[in-house]
C-alpha positions as CSV (number, residue, x, y, z in Angstrom):
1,X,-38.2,-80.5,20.2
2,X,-35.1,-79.4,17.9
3,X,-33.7,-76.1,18.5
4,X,-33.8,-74.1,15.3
5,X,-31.9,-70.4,14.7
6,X,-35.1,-68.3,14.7
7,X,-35.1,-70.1,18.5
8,X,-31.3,-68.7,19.3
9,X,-32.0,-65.7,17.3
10,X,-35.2,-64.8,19.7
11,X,-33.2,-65.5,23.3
12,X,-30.5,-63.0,22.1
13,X,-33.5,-60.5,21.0
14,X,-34.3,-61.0,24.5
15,X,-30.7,-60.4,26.3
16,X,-29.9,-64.0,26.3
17,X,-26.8,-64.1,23.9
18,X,-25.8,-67.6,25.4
19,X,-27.5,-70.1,23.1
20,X,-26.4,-69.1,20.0
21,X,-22.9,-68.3,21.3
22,X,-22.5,-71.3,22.4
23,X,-24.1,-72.7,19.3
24,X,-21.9,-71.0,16.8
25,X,-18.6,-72.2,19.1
26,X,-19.2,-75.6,17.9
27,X,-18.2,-74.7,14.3
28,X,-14.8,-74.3,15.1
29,X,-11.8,-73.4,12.9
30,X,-11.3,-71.0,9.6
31,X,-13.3,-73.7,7.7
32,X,-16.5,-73.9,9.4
33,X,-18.3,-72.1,6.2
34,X,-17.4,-75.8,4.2
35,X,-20.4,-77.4,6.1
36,X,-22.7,-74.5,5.3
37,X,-25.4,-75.4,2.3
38,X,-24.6,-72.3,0.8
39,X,-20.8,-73.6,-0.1
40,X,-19.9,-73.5,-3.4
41,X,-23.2,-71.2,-4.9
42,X,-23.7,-68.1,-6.6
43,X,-24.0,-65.8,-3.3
44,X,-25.8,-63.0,-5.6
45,X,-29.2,-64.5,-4.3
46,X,-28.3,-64.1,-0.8
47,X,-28.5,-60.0,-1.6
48,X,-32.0,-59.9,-2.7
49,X,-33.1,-56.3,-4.0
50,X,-35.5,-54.2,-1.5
51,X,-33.6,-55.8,1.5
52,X,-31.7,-53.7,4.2
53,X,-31.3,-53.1,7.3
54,X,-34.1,-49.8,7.3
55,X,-36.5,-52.1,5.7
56,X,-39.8,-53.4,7.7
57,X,-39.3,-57.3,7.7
58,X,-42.7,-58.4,7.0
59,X,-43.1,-55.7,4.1
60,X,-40.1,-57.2,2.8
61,X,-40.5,-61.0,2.7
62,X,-44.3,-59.8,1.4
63,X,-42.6,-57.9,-1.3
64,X,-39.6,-60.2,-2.4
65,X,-41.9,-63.1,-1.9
66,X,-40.3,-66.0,-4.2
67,X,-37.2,-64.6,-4.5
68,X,-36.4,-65.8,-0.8
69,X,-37.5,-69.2,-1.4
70,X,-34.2,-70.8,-2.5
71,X,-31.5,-68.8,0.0
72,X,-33.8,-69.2,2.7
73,X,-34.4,-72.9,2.4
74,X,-30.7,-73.3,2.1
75,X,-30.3,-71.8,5.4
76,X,-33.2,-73.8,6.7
77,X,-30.9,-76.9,5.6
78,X,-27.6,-75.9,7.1
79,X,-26.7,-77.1,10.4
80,X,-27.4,-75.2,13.1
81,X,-24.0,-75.1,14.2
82,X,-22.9,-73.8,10.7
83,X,-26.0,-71.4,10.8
84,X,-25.7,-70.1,14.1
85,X,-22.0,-69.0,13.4
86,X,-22.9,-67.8,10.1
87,X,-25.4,-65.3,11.9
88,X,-22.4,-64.7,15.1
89,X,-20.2,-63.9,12.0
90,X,-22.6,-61.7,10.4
91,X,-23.5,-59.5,13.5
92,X,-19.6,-59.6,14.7
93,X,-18.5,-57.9,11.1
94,X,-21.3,-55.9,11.4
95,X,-23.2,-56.4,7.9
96,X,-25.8,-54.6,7.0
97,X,-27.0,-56.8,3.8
98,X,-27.6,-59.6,3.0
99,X,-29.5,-63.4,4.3
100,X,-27.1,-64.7,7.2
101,X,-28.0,-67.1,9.3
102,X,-31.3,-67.4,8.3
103,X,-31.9,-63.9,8.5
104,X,-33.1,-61.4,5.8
105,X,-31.0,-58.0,6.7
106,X,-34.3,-56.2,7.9
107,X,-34.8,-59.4,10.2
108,X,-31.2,-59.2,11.6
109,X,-31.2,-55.2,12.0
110,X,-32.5,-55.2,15.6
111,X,-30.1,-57.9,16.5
112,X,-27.3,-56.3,14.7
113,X,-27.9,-52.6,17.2
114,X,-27.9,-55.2,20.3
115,X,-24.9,-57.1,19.2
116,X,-23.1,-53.5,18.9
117,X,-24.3,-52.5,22.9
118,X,-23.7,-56.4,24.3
119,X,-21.0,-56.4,27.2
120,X,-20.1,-59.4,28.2
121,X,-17.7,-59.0,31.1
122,X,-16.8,-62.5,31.3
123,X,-16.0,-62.6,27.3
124,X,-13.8,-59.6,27.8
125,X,-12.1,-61.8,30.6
126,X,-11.6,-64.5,28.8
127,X,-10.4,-62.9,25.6
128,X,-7.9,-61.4,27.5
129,X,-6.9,-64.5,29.2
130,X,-6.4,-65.7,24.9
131,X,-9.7,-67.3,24.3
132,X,-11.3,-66.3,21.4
133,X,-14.8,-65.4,21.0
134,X,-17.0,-64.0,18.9
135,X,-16.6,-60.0,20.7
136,X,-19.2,-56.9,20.2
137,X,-17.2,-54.1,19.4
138,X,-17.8,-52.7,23.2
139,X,-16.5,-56.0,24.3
140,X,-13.4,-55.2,21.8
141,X,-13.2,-51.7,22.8
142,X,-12.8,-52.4,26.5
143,X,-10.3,-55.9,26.0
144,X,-8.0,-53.0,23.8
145,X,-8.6,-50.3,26.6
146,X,-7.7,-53.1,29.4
147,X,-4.4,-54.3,27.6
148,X,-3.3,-50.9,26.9
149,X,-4.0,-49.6,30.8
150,X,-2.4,-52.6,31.8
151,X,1.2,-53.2,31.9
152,X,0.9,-56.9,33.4
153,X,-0.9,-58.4,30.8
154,X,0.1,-60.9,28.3
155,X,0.7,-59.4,24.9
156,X,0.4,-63.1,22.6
157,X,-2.7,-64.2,24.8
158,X,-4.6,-61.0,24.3
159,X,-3.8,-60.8,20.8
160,X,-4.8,-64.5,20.2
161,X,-8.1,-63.7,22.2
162,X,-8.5,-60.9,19.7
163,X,-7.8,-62.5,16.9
164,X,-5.0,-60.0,15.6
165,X,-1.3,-59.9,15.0
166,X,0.5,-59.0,18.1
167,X,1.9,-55.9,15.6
168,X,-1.5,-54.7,15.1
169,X,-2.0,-55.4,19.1
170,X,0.0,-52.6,20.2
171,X,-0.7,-50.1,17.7
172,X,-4.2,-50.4,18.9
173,X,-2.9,-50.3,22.4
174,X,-0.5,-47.0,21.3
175,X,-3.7,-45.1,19.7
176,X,-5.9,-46.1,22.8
177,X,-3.0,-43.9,24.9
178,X,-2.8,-41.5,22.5
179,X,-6.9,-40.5,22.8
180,X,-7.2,-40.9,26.5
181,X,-4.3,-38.6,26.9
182,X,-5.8,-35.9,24.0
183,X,-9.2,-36.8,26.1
184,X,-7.1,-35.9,29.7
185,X,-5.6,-33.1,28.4
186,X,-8.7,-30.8,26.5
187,X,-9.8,-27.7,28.7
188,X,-13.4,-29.2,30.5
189,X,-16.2,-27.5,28.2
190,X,-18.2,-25.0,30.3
191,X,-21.7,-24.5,29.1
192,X,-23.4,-21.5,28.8
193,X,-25.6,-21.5,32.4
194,X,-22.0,-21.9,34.1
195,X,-21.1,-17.8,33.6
């Protein structure tokens, strides 16, 4: 039996983020898009009108109907390397709009909210260690909050496992400091059963 996105896409639903990270890893390098079916087109008809991210999923394939023909059956072509790090892509930029992946925006909405709440304490380890990987922004949060707590680690590999400039490294690092001592520093807020 072939493995097909909607498979990867259902395991993550589930918790199990594995398969289609793993999946999307073997599109390496800037120019993984160059193998995608959708290289080259008019991307307008990969933002059909009635889609987003509020929108009910069946409702909308029922409305737009034929207008989803032609992107989706691209996507249905593309490898499913290429489409699994198209949708990895998507949900690690955060986009609201649009087919990626396979997926209408409605269809990729639920994913999108677990992406945001993955933690991955071994992707966190790794990234800082230089690897990248595709990161949730809780994952980010806490490789920035590690490297910034952390006067041992290595500036290049955690900015390499980031994906960022070491520049931009540290002035993440700086305003981490800055808000946990703002944080430390506010009076505790009582509330109003404590007097």
């Amino acid at each position: 039996m072939r493995t097909k996105i909607s498979d990867l896409s259902e395991a993550a639903l589930r918790g199990d983020w594995d398969p289609l990270i793993r999946e999307s890893e073997k599109a390496q390098g800037k120019h993984w898009a160059e193998n995608a079916r959708c290289a080259g087109r008019n991307t307008n008809m990969f933002f059909p009108r009635g889609d987003g991210p509020q929108s009910e999923p069946v409702e909308t394939v029922e409305r737009l109907g034929l207008s989803l023909v032609g992107p989706l059956n691209l996507c249905a072509a593309c490898p499913l390397t290429t489409a699994a790090r198209c949708l990895i892509e998507a949900l690690r930029d955060d986009e609201e709009f649009g087919i990626r992946g396979g997926l209408i925006a409605s269809e990729r909405s639920a994913l999108r909210s677990r992406w945001q709440q993955r933690a991955d304490k071994g992707a966190v380890v790794r990234a800082l260690r230089g690897s990248t990987a595709a990161l949730s922004k809780a994952e980010r949060n806490e490789v920035i909050a590690r490297f910034a707590t952390d006067p041992t680690s290595d500036a290049a590999a955690v900015a390499r496992g980031l994906g960022i400039t070491h520049e931009y490294l540290l002035k993440l690092a700086r305003t981490y400091r800055q808000k946990r001592r703002t944080e430390l520093a506010a009076p505790p807020v009582q509330s109003a059963n404590a007097a």
